[in-house]
C-alpha positions as CSV (number, residue, x, y, z in Angstrom):
1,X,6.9,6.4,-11.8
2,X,3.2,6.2,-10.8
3,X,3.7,2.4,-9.9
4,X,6.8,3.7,-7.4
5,X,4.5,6.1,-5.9
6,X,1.7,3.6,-5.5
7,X,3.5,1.1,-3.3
8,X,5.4,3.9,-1.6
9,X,1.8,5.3,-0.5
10,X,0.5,1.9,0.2
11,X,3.6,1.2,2.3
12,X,4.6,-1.8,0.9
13,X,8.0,-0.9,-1.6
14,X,10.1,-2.9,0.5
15,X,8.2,-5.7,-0.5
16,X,8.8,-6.3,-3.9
17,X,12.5,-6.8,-5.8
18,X,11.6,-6.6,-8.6
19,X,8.6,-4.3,-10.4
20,X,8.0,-3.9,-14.2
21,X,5.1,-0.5,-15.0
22,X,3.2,-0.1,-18.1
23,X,5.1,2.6,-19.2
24,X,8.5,0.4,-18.6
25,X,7.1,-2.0,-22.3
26,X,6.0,-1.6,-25.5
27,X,2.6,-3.1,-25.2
28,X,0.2,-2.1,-22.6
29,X,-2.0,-5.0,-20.9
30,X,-3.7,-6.8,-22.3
31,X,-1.1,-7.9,-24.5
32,X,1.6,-9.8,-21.7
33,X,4.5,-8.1,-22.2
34,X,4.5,-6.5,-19.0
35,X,3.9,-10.3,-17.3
36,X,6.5,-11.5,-19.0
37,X,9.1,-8.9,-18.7
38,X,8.5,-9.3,-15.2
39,X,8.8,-13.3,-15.1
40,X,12.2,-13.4,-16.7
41,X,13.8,-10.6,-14.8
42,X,13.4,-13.3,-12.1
43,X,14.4,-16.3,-14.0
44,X,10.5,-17.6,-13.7
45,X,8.6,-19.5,-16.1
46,X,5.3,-18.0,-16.3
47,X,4.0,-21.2,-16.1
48,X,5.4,-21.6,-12.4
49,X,4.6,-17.8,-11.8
50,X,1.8,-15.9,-10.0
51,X,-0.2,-12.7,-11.4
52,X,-2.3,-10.6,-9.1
53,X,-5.2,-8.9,-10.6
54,X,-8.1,-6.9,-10.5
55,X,-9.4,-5.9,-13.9
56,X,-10.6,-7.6,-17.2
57,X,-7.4,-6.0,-19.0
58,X,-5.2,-7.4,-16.1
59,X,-6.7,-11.0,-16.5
60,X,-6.4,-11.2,-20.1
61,X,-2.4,-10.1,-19.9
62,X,-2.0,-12.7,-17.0
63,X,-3.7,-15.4,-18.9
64,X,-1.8,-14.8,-22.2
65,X,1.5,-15.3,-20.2
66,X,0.3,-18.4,-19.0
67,X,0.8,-17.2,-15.2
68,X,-1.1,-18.7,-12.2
69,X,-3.8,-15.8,-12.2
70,X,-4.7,-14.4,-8.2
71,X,-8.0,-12.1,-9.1
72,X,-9.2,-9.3,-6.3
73,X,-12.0,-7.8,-8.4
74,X,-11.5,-3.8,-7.9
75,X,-15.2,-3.1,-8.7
76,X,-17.6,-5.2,-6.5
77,X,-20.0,-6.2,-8.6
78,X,-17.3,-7.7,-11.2
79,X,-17.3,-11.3,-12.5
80,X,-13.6,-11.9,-13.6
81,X,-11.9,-14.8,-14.5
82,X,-9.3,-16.5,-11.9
83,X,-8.1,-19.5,-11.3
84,X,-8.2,-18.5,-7.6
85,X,-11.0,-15.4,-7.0
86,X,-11.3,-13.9,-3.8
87,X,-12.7,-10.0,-2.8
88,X,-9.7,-9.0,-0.7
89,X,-5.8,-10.0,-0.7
90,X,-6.6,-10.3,3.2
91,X,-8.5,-13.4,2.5
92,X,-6.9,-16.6,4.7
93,X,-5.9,-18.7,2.0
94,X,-3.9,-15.6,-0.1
95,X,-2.0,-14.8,3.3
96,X,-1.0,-18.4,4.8
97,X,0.1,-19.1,0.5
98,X,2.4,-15.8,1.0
99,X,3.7,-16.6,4.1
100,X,4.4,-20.1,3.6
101,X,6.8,-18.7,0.5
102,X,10.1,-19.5,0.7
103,X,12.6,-16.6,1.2
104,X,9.7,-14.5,2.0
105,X,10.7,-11.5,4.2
106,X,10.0,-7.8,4.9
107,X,12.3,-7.1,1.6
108,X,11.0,-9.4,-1.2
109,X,8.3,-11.6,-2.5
110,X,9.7,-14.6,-3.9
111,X,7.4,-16.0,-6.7
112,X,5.8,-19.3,-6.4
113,X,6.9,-22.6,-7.7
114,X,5.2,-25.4,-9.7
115,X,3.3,-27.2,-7.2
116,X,-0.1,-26.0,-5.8
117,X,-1.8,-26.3,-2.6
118,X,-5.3,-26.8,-1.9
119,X,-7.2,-23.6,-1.3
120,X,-10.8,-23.2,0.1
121,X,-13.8,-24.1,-2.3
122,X,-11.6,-26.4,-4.3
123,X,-9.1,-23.3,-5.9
124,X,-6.0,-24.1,-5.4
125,X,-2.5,-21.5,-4.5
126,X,0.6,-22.3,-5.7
127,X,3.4,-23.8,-3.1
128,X,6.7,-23.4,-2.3
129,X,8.7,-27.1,-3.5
């Protein structure tokens, strides 16, 4: 699939156990099928869950499944919706939030639990419990 060959190229497959593709449901974004398929293949409410996005169709999916929504704008001069908005997934808070996961190791990505951490600028990251 495109998505497999996306991470593959980016180098970061072994992260993830788990991926769900828009050609994998029945409704593309923004309905959240895809969010949701996703979030129950690993047992997580999407309430307690974490969505990564960079587009206006990508936000509306995340919000609709009620998800924690992590926005990295893919055009610059976007304004997008977020509940935590930064311009690069290098940004300090995004990295010390994914490396204080639990479980989190060169293989997987565990997702987040129902807690939150303070973030810079008042945002906030969800925590591990």
């Amino acid at each position: 699939s495109l998505l497999s060959a996306a991470l593959v190229s980016a180098g970061i497959d072994g992260f993830f156990e788990f991926t769900v593709a828009a050609d994998e449901v029945d409704h593309p974004k923004p309905h959240p099928a895809l969010y949701l398929e996703a979030f129950t293949a690993v047992a997580c409410d999407p309430g307690n869950g974490v969505a990564l996005e960079d587009s206006a169709t990508g936000v509306a999916a995340a919000r609709a499944a009620g998800a924690f929504l992590v926005t990295v704008p893919s055009q610059p001069a976007a304004v997008l919706d977020g509940d935590y908005v930064t311009g690069s997934l290098t940004d300090p808070t995004v990295v010390a939030w994914a490396e204080q996961m639990p479980g989190r190791n060169r293989s997987r990505i565990t997702p987040a639990a129902d807690r939150v951490r303070r973030g810079t600028e008042g945002r906030h990251l969800p925590s591990s419990r």
